[in-house]
TORKOL-4160 file (C-alpha; in steps of 0.2 Angstrom, whole numbers, padded with zeros to 4 digits, m for minus):
282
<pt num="1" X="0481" Y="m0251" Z="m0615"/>
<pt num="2" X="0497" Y="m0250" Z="m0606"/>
<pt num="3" X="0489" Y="m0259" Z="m0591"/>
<pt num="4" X="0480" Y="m0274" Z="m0602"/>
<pt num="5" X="0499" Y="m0278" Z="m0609"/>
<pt num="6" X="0506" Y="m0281" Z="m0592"/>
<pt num="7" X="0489" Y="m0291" Z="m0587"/>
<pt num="8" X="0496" Y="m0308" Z="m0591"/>
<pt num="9" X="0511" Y="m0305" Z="m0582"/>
<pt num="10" X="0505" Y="m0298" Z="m0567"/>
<pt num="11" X="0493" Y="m0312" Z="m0567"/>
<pt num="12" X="0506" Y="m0325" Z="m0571"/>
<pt num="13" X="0516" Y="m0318" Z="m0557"/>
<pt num="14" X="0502" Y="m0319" Z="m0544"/>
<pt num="15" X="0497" Y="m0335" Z="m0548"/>
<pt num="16" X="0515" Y="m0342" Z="m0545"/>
<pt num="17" X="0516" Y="m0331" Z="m0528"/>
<pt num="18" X="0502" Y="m0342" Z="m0524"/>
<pt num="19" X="0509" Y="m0358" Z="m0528"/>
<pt num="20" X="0527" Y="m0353" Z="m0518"/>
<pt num="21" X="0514" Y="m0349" Z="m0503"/>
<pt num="22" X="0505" Y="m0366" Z="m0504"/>
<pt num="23" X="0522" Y="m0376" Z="m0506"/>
<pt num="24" X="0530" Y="m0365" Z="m0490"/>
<pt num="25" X="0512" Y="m0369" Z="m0479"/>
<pt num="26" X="0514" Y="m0387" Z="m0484"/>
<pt num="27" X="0530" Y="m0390" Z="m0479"/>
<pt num="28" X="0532" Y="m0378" Z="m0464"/>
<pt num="29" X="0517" Y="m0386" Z="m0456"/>
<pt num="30" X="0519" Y="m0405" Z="m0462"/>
<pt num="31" X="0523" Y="m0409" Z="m0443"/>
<pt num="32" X="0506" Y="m0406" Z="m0437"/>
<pt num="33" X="0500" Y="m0414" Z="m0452"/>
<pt num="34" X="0511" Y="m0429" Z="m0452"/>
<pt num="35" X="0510" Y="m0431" Z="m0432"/>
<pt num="36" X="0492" Y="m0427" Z="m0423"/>
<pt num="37" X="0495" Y="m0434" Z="m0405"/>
<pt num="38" X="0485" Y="m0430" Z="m0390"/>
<pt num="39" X="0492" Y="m0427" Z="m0372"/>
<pt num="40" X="0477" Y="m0433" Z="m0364"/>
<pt num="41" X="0478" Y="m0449" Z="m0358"/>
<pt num="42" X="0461" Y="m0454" Z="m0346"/>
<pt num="43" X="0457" Y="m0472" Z="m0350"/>
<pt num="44" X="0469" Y="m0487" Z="m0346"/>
<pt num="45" X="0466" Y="m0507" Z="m0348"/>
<pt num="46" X="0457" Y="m0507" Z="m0334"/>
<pt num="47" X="0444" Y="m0497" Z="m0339"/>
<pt num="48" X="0439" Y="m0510" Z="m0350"/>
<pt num="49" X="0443" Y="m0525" Z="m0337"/>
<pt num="50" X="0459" Y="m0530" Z="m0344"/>
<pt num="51" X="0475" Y="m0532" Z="m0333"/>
<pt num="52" X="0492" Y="m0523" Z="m0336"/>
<pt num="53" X="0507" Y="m0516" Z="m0329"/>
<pt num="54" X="0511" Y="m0498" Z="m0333"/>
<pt num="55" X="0530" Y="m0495" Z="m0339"/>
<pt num="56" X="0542" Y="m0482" Z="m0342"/>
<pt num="57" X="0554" Y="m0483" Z="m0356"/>
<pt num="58" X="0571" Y="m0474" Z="m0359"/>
<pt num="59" X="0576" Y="m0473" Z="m0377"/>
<pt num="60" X="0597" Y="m0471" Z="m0383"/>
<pt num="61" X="0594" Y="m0452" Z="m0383"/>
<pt num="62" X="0588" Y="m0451" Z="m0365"/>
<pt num="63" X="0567" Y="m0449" Z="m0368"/>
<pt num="64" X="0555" Y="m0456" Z="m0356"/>
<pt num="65" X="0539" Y="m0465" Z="m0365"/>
<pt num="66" X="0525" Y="m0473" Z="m0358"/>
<pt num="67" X="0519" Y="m0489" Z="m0361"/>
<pt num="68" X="0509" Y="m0502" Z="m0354"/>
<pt num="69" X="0512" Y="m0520" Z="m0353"/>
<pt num="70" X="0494" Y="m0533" Z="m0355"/>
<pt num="71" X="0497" Y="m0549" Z="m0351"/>
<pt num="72" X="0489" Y="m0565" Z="m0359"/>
<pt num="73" X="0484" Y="m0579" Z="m0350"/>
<pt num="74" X="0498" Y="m0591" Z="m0358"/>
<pt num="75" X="0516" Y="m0585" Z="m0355"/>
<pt num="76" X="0523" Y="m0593" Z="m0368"/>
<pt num="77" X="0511" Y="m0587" Z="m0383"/>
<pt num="78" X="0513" Y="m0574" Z="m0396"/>
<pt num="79" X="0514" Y="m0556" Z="m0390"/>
<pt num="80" X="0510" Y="m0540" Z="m0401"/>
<pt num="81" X="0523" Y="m0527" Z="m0401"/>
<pt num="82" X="0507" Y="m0514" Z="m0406"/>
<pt num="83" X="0512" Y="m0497" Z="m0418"/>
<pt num="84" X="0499" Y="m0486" Z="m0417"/>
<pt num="85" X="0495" Y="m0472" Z="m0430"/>
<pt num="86" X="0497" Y="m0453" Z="m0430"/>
<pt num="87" X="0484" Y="m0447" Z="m0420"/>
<pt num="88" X="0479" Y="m0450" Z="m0403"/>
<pt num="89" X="0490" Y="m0460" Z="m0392"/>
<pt num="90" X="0490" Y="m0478" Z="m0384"/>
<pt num="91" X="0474" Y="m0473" Z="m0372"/>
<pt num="92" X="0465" Y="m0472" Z="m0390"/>
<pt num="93" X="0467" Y="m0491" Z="m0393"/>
<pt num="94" X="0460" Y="m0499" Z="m0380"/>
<pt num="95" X="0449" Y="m0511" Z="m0394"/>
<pt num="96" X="0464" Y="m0518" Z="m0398"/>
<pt num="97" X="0471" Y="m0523" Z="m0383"/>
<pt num="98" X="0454" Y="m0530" Z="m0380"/>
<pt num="99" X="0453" Y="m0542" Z="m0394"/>
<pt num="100" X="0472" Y="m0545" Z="m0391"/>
<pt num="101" X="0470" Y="m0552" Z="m0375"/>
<pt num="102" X="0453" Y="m0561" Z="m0382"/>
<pt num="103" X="0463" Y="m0571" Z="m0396"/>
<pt num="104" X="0475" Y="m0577" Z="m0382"/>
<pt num="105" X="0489" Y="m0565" Z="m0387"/>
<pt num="106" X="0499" Y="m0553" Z="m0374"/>
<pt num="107" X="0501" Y="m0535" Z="m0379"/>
<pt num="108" X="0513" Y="m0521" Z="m0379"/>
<pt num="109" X="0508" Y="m0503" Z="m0382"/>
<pt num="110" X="0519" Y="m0490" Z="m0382"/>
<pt num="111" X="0518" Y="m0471" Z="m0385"/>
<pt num="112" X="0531" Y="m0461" Z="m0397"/>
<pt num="113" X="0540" Y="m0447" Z="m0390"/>
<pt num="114" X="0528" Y="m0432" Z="m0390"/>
<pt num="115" X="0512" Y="m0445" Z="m0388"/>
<pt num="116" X="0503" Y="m0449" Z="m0373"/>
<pt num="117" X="0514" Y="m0448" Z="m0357"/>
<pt num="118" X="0527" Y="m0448" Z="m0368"/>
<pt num="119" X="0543" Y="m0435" Z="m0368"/>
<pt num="120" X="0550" Y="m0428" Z="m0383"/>
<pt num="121" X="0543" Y="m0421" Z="m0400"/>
<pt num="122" X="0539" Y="m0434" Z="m0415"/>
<pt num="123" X="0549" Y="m0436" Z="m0429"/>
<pt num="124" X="0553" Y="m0453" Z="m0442"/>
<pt num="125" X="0569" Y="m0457" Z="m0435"/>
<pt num="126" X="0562" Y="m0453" Z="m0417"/>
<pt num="127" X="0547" Y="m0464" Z="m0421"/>
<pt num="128" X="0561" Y="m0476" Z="m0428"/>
<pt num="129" X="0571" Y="m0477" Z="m0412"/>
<pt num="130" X="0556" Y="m0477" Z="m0400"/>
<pt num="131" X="0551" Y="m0493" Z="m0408"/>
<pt num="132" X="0566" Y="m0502" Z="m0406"/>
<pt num="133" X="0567" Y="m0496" Z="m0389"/>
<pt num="134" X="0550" Y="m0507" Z="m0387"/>
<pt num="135" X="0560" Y="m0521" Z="m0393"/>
<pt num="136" X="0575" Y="m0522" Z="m0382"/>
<pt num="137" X="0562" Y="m0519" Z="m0366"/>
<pt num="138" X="0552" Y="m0535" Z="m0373"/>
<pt num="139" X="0568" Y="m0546" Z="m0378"/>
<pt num="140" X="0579" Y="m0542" Z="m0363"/>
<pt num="141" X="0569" Y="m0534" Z="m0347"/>
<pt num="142" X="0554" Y="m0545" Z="m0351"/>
<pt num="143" X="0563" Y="m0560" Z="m0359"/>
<pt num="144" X="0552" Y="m0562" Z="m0373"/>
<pt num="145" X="0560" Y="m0574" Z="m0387"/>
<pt num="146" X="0560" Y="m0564" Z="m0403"/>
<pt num="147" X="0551" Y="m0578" Z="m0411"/>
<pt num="148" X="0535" Y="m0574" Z="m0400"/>
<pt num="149" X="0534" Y="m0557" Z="m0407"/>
<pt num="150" X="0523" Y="m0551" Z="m0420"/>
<pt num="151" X="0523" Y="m0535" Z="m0424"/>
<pt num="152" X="0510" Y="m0525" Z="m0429"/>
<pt num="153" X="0508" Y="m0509" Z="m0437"/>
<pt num="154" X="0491" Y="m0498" Z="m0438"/>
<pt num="155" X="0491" Y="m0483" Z="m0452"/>
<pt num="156" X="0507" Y="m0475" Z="m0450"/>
<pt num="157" X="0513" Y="m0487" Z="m0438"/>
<pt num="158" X="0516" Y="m0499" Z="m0450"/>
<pt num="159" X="0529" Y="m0487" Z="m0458"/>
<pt num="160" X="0535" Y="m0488" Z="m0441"/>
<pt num="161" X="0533" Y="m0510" Z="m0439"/>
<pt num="162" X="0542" Y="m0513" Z="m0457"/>
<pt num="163" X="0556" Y="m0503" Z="m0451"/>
<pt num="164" X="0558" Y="m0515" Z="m0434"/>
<pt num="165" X="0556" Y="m0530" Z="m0444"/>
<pt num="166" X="0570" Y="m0527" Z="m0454"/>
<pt num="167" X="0583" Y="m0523" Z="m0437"/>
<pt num="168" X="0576" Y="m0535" Z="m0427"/>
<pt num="169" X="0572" Y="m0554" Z="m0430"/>
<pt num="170" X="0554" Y="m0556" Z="m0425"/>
<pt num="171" X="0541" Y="m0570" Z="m0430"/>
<pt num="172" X="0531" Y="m0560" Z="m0441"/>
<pt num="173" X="0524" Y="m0542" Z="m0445"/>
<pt num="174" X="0505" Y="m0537" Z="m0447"/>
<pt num="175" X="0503" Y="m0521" Z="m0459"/>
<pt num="176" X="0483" Y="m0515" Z="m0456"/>
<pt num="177" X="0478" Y="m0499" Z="m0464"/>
<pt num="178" X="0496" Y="m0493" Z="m0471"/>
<pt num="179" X="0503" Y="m0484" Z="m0484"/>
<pt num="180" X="0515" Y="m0489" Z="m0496"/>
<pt num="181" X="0523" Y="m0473" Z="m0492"/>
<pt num="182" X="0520" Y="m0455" Z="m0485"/>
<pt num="183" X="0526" Y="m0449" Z="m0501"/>
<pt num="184" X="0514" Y="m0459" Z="m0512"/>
<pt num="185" X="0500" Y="m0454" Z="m0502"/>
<pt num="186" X="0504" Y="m0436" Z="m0501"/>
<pt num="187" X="0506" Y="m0436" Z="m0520"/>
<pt num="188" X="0490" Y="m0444" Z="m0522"/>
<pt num="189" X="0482" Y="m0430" Z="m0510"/>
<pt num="190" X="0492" Y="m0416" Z="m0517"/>
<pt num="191" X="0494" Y="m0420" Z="m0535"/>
<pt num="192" X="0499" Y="m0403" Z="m0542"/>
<pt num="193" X="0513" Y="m0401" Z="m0530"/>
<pt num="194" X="0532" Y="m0406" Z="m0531"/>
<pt num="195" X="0527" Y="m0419" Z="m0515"/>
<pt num="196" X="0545" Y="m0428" Z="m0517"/>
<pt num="197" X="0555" Y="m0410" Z="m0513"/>
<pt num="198" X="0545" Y="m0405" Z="m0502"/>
<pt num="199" X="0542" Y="m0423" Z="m0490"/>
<pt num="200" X="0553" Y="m0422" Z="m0474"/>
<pt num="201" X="0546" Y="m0439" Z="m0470"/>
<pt num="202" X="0545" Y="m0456" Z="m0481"/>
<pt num="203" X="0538" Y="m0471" Z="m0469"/>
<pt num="204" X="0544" Y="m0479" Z="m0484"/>
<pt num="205" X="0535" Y="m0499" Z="m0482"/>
<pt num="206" X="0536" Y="m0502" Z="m0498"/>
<pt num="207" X="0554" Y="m0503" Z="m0501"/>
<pt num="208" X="0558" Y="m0512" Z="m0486"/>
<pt num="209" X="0548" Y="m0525" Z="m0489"/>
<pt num="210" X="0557" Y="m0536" Z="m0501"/>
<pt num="211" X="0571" Y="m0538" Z="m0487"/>
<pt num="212" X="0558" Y="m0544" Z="m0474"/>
<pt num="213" X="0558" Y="m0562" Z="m0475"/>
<pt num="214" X="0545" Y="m0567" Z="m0461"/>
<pt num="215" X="0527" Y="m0571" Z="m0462"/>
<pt num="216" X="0519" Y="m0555" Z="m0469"/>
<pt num="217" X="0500" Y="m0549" Z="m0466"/>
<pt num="218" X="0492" Y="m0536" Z="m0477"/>
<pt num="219" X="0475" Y="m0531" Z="m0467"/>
<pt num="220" X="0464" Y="m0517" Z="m0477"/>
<pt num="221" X="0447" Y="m0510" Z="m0481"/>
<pt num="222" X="0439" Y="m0507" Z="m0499"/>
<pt num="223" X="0429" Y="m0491" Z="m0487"/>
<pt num="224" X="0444" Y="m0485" Z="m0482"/>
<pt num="225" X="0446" Y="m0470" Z="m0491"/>
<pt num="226" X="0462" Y="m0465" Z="m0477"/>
<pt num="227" X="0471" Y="m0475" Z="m0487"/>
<pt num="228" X="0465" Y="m0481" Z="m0500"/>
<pt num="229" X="0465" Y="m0501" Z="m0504"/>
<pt num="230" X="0477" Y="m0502" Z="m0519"/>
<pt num="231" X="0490" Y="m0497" Z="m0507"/>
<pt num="232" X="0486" Y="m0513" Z="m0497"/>
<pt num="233" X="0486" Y="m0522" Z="m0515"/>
<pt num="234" X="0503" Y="m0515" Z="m0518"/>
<pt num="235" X="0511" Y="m0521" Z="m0502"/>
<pt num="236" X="0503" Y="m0536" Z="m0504"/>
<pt num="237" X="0512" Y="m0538" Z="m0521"/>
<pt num="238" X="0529" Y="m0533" Z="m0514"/>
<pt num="239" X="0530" Y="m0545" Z="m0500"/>
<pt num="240" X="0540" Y="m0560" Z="m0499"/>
<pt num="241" X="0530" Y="m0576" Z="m0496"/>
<pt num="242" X="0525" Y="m0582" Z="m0485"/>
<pt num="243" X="0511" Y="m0570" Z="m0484"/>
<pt num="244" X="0492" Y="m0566" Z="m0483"/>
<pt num="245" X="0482" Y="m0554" Z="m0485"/>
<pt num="246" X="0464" Y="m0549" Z="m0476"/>
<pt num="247" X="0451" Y="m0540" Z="m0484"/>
<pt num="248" X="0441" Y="m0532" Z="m0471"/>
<pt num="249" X="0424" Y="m0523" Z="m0470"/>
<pt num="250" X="0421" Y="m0502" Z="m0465"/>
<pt num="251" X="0432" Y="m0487" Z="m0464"/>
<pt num="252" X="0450" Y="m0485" Z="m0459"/>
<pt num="253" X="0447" Y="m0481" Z="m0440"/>
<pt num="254" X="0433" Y="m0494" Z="m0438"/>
<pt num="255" X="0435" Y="m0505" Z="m0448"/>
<pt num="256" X="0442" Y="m0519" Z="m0438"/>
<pt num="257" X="0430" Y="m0518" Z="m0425"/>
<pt num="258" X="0416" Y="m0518" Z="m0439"/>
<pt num="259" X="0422" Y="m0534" Z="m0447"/>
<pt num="260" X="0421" Y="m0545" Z="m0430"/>
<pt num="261" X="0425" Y="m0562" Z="m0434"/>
<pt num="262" X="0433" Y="m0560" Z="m0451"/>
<pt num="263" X="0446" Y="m0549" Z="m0442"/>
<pt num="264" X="0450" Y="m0559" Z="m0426"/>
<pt num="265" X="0448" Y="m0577" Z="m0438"/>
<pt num="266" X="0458" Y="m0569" Z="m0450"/>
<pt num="267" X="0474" Y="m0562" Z="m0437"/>
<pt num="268" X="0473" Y="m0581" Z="m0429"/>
<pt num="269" X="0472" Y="m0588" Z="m0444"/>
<pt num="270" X="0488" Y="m0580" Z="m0449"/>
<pt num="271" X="0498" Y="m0583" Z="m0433"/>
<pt num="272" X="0492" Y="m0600" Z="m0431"/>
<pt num="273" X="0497" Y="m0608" Z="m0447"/>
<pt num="274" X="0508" Y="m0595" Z="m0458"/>
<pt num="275" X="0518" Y="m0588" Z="m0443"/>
<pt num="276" X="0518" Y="m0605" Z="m0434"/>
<pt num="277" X="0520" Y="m0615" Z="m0450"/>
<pt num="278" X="0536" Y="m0605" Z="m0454"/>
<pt num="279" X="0543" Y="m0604" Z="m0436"/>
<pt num="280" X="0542" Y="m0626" Z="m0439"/>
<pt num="281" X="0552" Y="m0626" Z="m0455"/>
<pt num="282" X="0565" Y="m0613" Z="m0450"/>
């Protein structure tokens, strides 16, 4: 009898050992699950027949990253300053450079520290500062009016783009597959934990949004169940005009190649009236 009246307790203390241990995983190993880049790097443009200049970048606190430079055909078009997502590295994303340089747009891809070629270990203020690095090598080693640029950000790079766009003047700024915030998607995933003690990272979009006044493009899939759509619906809703947003087809890695047309018709659509309609009336 003795043993069945400590039951409940023992029980109650095993099941909260449990959730300590679940909470200590989760945020001892949310680097890993925040940041998943790969080293490997064994395609470049040219393995896809586009042109481009391989370039080293140094950021403030002294990191080497590679990037690569892709040329359009008109020097003084639009050029995407190109924030990739968590996982892989720039060698990943050779679709997008392609249909890049097929809409008539120059490209910039560069790898965060810890990605690719890149030095360093990834972290939200390192992502942060790598971005802006990208910047200063377009606007002054390149000399790339800040009115060409159109920043775009893919996943978790969009954390990374909506941070940019509100240090740095740029034409406009291209949100594809993002979440409103880490936290709001970690919650979503881990409802019965407390995900706001336990987040060391934000990529807070949401927030920054209503101090971004340029043109604004929401791109995302009903399929993508990454991240789901009403997080696309949400940005949307907390952008400033002017601003679009472009339902696409198929799952959060795919999807754009999936949608064909209604992508690339969409994105030229978007710069070619909203961002060039703004740049005339500012």
């Amino acid at each position: 009898m003795e043993n069945l009246k400590w039951a409940p307790g023992i029980a109650l203390l095993a099941l909260s050992l449990a959730y300590s241990g679940i909470m200590g995983l989760i945020y001892f190993n949310q680097d890993n699950m925040v940041f998943v880049p790969s080293r490997q790097v064994n395609l470049t443009p040219k393995s896809v027949g586009l042109k481009f200049e391989s370039v080293l970048l140094t950021t403030p606190d002294r990191l080497r990253l590679a990037a690569w430079w892709i040329p359009s055909n008109d020097p003084q078009g639009y050029v995407i300053l190109f924030c990739h997502g968590n996982g892989g590295n720039i060698s990943h994303r050779l679709d997008y450079a392609l249909l890049f340089h097929q809409m008539g747009l120059s490209s910039f891809h560069f790898d965060y520290r810890g990605y690719g070629n890149s030095e360093g270990t990834p972290t939200e203020a390192g992502l942060y500062l790598d971005a802006l690095t990208a910047w200063e090598y377009l606007t002054q080693v390149r000399q790339i009016p800040p009115h060409q640029i159109i920043l775009y950000g893919e996943s978790l790079g969009g954390g990374v783009a909506s941070y940019l766009a509100t240090e740095k003047p740029v034409a406009g700024l291209i949100l594809a597959s993002t979440f409103t915030s880490l936290t709001d998607r970690a919650k979503e995933i881990y409802p019965f934990l407390p995900v706001h003690l336990l987040s060391k990272y934000k990529f807070n979009t949401i927030d920054r949004l209503p101090q971004i006044n340029i043109p604004v493009l929401v791109i995302h899939s009903r399929a993508d169940l990454i991240i789901p759509y009403h997080h696309g619906e949400k940005l949307f809703a907390h952008a400033n005009e002017p601003k679009m947003f472009l339902e696409i087809q198929g799952d959060h890695n795919e999807g754009f190649l999936e949608s064909g047309k209604i992508y690339t018709e969409g994105i030229l659509h978007f710069i070619n009236k909203t961002v060039a309609g703004n740049a005339s009336h500012s």
